[in-house]
C-alpha positions in Angstrom: 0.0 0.0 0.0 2.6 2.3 0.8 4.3 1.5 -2.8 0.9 2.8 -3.7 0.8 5.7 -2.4 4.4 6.6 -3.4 3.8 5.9 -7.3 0.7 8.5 -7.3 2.5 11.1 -5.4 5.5 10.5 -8.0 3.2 10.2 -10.9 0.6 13.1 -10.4 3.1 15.6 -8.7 1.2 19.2 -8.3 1.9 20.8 -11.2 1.3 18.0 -13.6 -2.2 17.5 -11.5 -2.6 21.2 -12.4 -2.3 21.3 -16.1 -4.2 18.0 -16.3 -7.1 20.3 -15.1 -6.8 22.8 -17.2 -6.3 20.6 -19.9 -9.6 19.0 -19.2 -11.1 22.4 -18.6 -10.7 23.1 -21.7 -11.8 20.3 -23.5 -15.0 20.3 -21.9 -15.7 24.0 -23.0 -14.6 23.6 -26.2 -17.1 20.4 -26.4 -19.6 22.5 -24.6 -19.7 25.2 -27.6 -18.2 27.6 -25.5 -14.9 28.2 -27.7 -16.1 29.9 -31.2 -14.3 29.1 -34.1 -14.0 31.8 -36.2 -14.5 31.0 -40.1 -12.9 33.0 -43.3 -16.6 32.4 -45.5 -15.9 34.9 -48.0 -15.8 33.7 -52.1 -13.0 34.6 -52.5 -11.3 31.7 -50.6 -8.0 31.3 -52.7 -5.8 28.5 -51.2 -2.2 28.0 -52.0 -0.5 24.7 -53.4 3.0 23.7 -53.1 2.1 22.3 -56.9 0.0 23.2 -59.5 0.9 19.8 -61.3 1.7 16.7 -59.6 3.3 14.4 -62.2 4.0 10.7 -61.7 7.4 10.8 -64.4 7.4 7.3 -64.5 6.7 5.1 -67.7 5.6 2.2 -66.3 6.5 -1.3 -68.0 4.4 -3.7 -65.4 1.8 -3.1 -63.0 3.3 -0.9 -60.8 2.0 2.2 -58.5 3.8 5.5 -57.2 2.8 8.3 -55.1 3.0 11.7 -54.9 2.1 14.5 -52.6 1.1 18.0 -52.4 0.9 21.0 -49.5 -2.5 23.2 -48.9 -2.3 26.2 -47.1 -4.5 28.3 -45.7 -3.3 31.7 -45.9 -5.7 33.2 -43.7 -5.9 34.4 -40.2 -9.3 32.6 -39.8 -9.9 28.7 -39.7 -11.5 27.8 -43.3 -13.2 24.8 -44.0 -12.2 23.3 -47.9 -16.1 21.9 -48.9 -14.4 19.3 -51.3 -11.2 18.1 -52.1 -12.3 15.4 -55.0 -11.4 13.9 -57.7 -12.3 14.3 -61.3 -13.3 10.9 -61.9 -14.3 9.8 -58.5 -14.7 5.6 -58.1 -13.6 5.3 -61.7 -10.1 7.4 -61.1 -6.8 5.7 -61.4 -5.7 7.6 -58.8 -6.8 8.0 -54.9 -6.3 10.5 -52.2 -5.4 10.6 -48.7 -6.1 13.5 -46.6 -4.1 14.6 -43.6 -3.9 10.6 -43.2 -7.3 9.4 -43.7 -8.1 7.3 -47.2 -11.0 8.2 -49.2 -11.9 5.3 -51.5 -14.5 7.4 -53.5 -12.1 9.9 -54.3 -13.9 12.7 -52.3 -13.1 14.5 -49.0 -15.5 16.9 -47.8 -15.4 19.0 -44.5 -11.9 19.4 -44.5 -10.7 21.9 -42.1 -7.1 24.0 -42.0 -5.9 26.2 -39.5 -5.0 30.0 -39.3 -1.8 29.9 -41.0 -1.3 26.5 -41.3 -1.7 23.6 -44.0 -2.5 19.9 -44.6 -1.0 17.2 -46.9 -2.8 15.2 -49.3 -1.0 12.3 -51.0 -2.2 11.0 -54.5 -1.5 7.6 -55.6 -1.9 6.0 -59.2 -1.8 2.3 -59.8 -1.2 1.3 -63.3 -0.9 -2.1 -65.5 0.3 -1.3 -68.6 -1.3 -4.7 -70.1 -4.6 -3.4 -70.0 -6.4 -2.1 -72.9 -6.0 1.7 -74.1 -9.9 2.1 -73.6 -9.1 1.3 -69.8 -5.3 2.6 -69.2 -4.6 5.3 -72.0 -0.9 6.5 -72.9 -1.7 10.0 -70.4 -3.4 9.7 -67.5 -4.6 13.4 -67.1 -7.2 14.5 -64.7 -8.2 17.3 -62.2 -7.8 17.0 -58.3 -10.8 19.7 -57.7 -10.8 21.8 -54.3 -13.8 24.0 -53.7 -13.6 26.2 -50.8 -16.7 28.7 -50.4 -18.2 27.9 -53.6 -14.6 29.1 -54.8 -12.9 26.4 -57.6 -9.5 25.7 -58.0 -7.4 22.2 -59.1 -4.4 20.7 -59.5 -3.7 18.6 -62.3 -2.7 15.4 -62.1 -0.7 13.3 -64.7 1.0 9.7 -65.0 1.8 7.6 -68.0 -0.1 4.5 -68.2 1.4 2.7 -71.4 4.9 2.2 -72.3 5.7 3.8 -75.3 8.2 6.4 -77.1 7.4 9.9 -75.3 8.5 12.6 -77.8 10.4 14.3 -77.0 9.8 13.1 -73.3 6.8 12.8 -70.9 7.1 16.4 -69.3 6.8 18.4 -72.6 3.6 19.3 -72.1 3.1 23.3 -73.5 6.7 23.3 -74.8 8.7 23.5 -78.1 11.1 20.8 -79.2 12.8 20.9 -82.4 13.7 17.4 -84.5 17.1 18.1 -86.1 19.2 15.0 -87.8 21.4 17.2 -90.2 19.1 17.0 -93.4 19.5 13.0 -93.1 16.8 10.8 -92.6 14.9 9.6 -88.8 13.0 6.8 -89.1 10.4 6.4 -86.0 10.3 2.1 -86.6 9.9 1.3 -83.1 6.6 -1.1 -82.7 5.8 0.5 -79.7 3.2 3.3 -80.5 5.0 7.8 -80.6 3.0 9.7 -78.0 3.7 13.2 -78.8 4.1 15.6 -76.3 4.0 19.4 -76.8 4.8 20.9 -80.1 7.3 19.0 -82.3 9.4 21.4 -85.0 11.1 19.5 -88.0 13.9 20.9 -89.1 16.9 19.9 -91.6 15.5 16.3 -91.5 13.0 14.1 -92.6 10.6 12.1 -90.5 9.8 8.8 -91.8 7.6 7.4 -90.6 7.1 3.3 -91.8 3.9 1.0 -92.1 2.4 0.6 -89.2 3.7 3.6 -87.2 0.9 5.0 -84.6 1.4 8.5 -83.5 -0.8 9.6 -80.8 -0.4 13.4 -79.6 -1.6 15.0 -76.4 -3.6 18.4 -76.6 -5.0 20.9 -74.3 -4.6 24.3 -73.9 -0.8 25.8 -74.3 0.7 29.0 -72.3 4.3 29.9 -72.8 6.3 32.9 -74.6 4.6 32.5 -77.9 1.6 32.9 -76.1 -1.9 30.9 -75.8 -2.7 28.3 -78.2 -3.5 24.3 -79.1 -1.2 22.1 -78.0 -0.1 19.3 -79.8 1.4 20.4 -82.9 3.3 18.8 -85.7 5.1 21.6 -87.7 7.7 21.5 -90.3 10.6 24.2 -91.1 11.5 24.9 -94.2 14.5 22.3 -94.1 12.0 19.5 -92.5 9.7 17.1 -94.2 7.8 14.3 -93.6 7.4 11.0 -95.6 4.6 8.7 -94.3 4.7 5.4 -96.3 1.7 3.4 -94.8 0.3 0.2 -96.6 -3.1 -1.1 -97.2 -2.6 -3.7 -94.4 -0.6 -1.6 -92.0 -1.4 2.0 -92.7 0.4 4.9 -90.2 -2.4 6.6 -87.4 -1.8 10.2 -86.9 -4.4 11.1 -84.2 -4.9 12.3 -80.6 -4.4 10.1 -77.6 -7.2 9.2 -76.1 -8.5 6.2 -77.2 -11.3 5.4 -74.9 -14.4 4.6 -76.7 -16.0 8.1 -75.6 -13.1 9.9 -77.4 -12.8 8.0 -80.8 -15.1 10.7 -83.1 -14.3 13.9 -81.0 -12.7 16.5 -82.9 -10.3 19.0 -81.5 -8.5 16.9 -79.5 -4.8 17.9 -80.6 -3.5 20.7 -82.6 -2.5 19.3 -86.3 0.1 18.7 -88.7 1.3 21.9 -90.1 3.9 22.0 -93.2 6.1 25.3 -92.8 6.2 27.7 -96.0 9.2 26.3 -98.4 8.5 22.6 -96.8 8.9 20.4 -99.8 8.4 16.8 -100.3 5.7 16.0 -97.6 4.5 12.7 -98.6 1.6 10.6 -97.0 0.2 7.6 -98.4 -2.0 5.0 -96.8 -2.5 7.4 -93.7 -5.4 8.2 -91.8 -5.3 11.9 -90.3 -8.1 12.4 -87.6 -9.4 13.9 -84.4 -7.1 17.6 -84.7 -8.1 20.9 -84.9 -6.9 21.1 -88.9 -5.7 18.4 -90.5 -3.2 19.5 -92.3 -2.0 22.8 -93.3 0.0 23.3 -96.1 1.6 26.9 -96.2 3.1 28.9 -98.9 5.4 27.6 -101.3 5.6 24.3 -99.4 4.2 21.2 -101.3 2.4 17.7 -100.2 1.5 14.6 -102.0 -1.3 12.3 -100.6 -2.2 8.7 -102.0 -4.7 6.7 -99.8 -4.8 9.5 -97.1 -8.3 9.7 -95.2 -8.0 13.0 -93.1 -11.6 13.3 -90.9 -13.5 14.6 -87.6 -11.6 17.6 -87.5 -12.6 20.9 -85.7 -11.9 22.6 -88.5 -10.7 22.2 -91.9 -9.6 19.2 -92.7 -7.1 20.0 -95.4 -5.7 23.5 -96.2 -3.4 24.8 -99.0 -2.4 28.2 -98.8 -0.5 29.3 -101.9 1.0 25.8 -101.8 1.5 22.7 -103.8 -0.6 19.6 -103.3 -1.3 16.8 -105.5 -4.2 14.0 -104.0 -5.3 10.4 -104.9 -8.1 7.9 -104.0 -8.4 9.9 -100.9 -11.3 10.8 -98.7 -12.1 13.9 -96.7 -15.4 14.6 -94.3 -16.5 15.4 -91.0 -15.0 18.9 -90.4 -15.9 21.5 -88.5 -15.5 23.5 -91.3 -14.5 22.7 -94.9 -13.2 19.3 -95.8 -10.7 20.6 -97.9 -10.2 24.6 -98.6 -7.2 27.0 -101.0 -6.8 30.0 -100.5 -4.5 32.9 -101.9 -4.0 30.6 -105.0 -1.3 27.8 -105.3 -1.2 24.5 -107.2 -3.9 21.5 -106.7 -4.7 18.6 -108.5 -6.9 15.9 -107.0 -7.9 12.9 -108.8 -9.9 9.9 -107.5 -10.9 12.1 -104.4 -14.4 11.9 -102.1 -14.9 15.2 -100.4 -18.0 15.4 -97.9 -19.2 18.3 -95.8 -22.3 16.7 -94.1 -24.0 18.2 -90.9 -22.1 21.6 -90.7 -23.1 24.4 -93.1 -19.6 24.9 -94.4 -18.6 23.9 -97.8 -17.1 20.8 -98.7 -14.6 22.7 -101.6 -13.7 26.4 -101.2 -10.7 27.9 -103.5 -9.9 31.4 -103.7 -6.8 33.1 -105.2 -6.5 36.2 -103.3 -4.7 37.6 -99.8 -6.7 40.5 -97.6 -4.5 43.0 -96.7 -6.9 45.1 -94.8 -9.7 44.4 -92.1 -12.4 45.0 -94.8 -10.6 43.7 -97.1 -11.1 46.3 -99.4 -7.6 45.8 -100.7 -6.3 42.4 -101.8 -3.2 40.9 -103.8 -4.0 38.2 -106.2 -1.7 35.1 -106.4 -2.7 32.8 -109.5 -4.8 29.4 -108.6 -4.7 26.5 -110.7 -7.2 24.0 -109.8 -7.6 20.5 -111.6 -10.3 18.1 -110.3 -10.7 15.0 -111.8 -13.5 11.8 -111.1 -13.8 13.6 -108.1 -17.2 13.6 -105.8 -17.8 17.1 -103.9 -21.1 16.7 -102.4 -22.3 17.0 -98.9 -26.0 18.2 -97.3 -26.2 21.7 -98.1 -27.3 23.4 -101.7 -24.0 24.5 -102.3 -21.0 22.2 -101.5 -18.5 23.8 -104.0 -17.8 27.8 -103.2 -15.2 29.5 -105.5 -14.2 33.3 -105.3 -12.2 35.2 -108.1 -10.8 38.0 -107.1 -10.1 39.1 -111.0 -14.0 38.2 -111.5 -12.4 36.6 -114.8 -11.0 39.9 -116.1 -7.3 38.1 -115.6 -7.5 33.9 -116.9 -4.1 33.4 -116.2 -4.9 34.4 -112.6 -7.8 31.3 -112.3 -7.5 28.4 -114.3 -9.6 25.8 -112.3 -10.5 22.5 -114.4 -13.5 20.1 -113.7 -13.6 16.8 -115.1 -16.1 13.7 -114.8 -16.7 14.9 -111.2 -19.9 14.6 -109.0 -20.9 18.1 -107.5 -23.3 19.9 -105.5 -24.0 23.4 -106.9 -27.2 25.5 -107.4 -25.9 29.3 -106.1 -22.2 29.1 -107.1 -24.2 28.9 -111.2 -25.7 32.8 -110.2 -21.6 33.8 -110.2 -20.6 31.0 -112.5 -23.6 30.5 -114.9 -21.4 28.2 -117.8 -20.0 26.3 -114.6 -21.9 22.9 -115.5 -21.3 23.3 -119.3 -17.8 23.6 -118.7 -17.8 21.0 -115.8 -16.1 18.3 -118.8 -18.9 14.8 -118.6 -19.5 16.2 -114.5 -22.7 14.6 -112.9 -24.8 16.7 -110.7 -26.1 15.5 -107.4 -29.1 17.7 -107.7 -31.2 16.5 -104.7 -29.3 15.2 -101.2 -31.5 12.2 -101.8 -29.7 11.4 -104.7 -28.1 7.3 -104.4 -24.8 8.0 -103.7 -23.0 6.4 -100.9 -23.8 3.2 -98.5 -24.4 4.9 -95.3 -23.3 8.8 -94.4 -24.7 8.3 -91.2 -21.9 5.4 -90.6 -19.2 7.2 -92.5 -19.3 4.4 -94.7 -18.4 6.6 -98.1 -18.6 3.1 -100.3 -20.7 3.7 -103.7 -24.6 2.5 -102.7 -25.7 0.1 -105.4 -27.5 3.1 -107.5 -25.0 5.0 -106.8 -24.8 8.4 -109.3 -20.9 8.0 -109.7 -21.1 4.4 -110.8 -19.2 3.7 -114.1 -18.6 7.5 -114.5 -15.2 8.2 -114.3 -12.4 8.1 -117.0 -9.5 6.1 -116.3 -6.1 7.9 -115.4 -2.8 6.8 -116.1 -1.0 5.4 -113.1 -3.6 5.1 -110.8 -5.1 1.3 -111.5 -6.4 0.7 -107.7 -8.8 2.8 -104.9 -8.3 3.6 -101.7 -8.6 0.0 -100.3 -6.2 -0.8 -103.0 -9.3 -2.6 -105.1 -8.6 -2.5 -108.8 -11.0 -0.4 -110.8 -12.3 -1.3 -113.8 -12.1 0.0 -117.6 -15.2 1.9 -116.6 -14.2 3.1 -113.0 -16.2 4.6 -110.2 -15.8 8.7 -109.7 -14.9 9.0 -105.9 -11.8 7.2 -104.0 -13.9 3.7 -103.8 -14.4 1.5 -107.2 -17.7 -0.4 -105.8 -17.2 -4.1 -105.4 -19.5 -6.9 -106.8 
């Protein structure tokens, strides 16, 4: 007993008994609702981040997870209560939080609270297999960690690599410039693992080949750096650079954006496009498909492209554009832009033979060629460059009245300054006659798809662009030398098919 006693006199000496007291004193007033916690409410809650990007900079090759963290702080005087710290995808994120310790598997934390002053950690994990389909683990994982304090938004973006594949010219490239230099020899990208492109890739004093079979899938979003504000996700070639695509029939080269989940595969818009610098020469795509950009391709001045087998479709905008440049095009196929499927302006140097260009569902034309420059606002003063336009077993059609729009600046008072050539061509006109009235006369053997109901193709409403079995362009064409196959690489007959498919029996 009297080891007893000793032990709680040594134990609970007087002033430790004291601040036990208090300690409790306290606790019971602040449970009581005595102690007021004073709250910053206002809107303008504007929390600070040790990041605004938290970037897992691993490629992963196996299944495999990493984690990353990142500091709030309240930079207030007053206790402030974060309403939600979420994220973007919730259950179905590849990531998860953890809040000041505490695991949310949902992906959302609500009624978090920070101190005067002070801060909390949240740690972000990822797990990724790189085995599993695209449609579930894409090449960029990118997604919002969303914090709303006082009805006030703000985020921090989150970003992992889910695939292993060639990261051009790295996986933290995102909104910058890199420049492809190999001494005006030759790169070949032959790797069978898939090019994700990241940022804006300049060619210059080389030439990108790019073999059968190549996929190139390139991240977009929104750019900010010293050339300003703009689409990320550029392809761009200097005046030295070029490109030579040399797809096949069975293993054609995929030029598109990077997500490939089924919700992404017709969106347009999703990178920014392949753009051939003025004096580019020698571009070359053949057996390519183009899809998914803002433009498809643009071709600038005095720089020249060939295209054999190209599709180029679901752009934002248009699909393919020459300005003042060189472009020859076979047995290809253009629709589904957000503007025109294919469109010259300020002159240049076209011929398309074999070629199915579409504009349905947007009131843009499918064909517009002009051979002029504004060089004011009101474009009350112009200079004229000369356009020379041959279009040959060619199909321009699509669901408005007018599908072909033409503007000559010299209102034919100058012919060497327009010399644009139809033959055996399907066309959609009816206005374009008011400015063009011998248009049709002088459209050599053209057919004209009066009514949209005309039979023309299988299915628009599939993108299926195959002749229907009454189709109008059937056995109209005249054969070209050279050109013996369509786009499929079926052979055409002695009577061929106007439009980049020969139907099939």
């Amino acid at each position: 007993m009297d080891f007893q006693k000793q032990h709680l006199s040594t134990s609970l000496s007087p002033l430790r008994f004291v601040l036990m007291l208090a300690f409790a004193a306290i606790l019971a007033w602040w449970s009581s609702g005595c102690f007021k916690i004073d709250y910053y409410t206002h809107n303008d809650a504007f929390l600070t981040f040790s990041k605004d990007t938290l970037r897992f900079d691993t490629v992963f090759t196996d299944v495999g997870s990493a984690t990353r963290s990142i500091r709030i702080r309240n930079p207030y005087d007053q206790f402030i209560r974060i309403s939600r710290i979420a994220l973007e995808r919730g259950r179905a994120s590849k990531f998860r939080i953890n809040v000041d310790g505490i695991s949310y598997p949902d992906g959302i934390a609500e009624n978090v609270e920070i101190w005067p002053k002070d801060s909390i950690w949240v740690f972000v994990e990822v797990t990724i297999n790189p085995d599993e389909p695209l449609s579930v683990s894409p090449f960029i994982l990118d997604e919002d960690l969303q914090i709303e304090t006082n009805g006030n938004q703000q985020k921090v973006v989150l970003e992992a690599w889910g695939q292993n594949a060639n990261y051009i010219p790295n996986n933290q490239f995102k909104g910058k410039l890199a420049v492809l230099s190999c001494n005006l020899e030759q790169e070949s990208w032959d790797d069978p693992r898939p090019y994700v492109l990241y940022g804006a890739l300049f060619i210059d004093s080389c030439t990108l080949h790019l073999p059968p079979g190549t996929r190139i899938y390139v991240h977009g979003g929104i750019a900010r750096n010293d050339l300003g504000i703009y689409n990320d996700g550029l392809i761009w070639t200097l005046a030295q650079g070029k490109i030579v695509s040399e797809g096949t029939v069975d293993e054609p080269v995929i030029i598109q954006g990077d997500r490939l989940e089924p919700e992404f595969a017709e969106i347009p818009g999703q990178w920014g496009g392949i753009r051939l610098g003025a004096g580019s020469k020698g571009n070359q795509f053949q057996y390519t498909t183009i899809k998914n950009s803002i433009v498809g391709i643009r071709a600038d001045s005095a720089s020249s492209l060939t295209l054999a087998n190209v599709r180029i479709y679901n752009n934002a905008n248009i699909g393919l554009l020459g300005e003042r440049a060189s472009i020859q095009a076979s047995n290809s196929l253009f629709y589904n832009q957000g503007a025109q499927s294919v469109a010259f302006t300020y002159g240049g140097n076209y011929q398309f033979d074999y070629c199915t260009i579409a504009s349905y569902g947007n009131t843009s034309d499918a064909v517009y060629m002009d051979n002029f420059r504004c060089l004011n606002d009101e474009c009350s003063s112009v200079t004229i460059y000369r356009l020379i336009a041959n279009w040959r077993n060619c199909i321009i059609t699509g669901s408005g009245t007018d599908e072909l729009n033409m503007v000559d600046a010299t209102n034919g008072k100058e012919p060497f300054a327009w010399e644009v050539l139809f033959a055996n061509c399907v066309v959609r006109v009816k206005d374009l006659l008011d400015d063009y009235p011998n248009f049709l006369s002088q459209c050599r053997d053209c057919v004209e798809n009066k009514e949209y109901t005309d039979p023309l193709f299988v299915n628009i409403d599939m993108a299926q662009y195959q002749l229907d079995t009454l189709s109008i362009a059937q056995g109209k064409a005249k054969p070209l030398p050279g050109i013996t196959g369509d786009i499929d690489d079926q052979p055409r007959d002695s009577a061929p098919d106007i439009g980049c498919y020969e139907r099939q029996e």
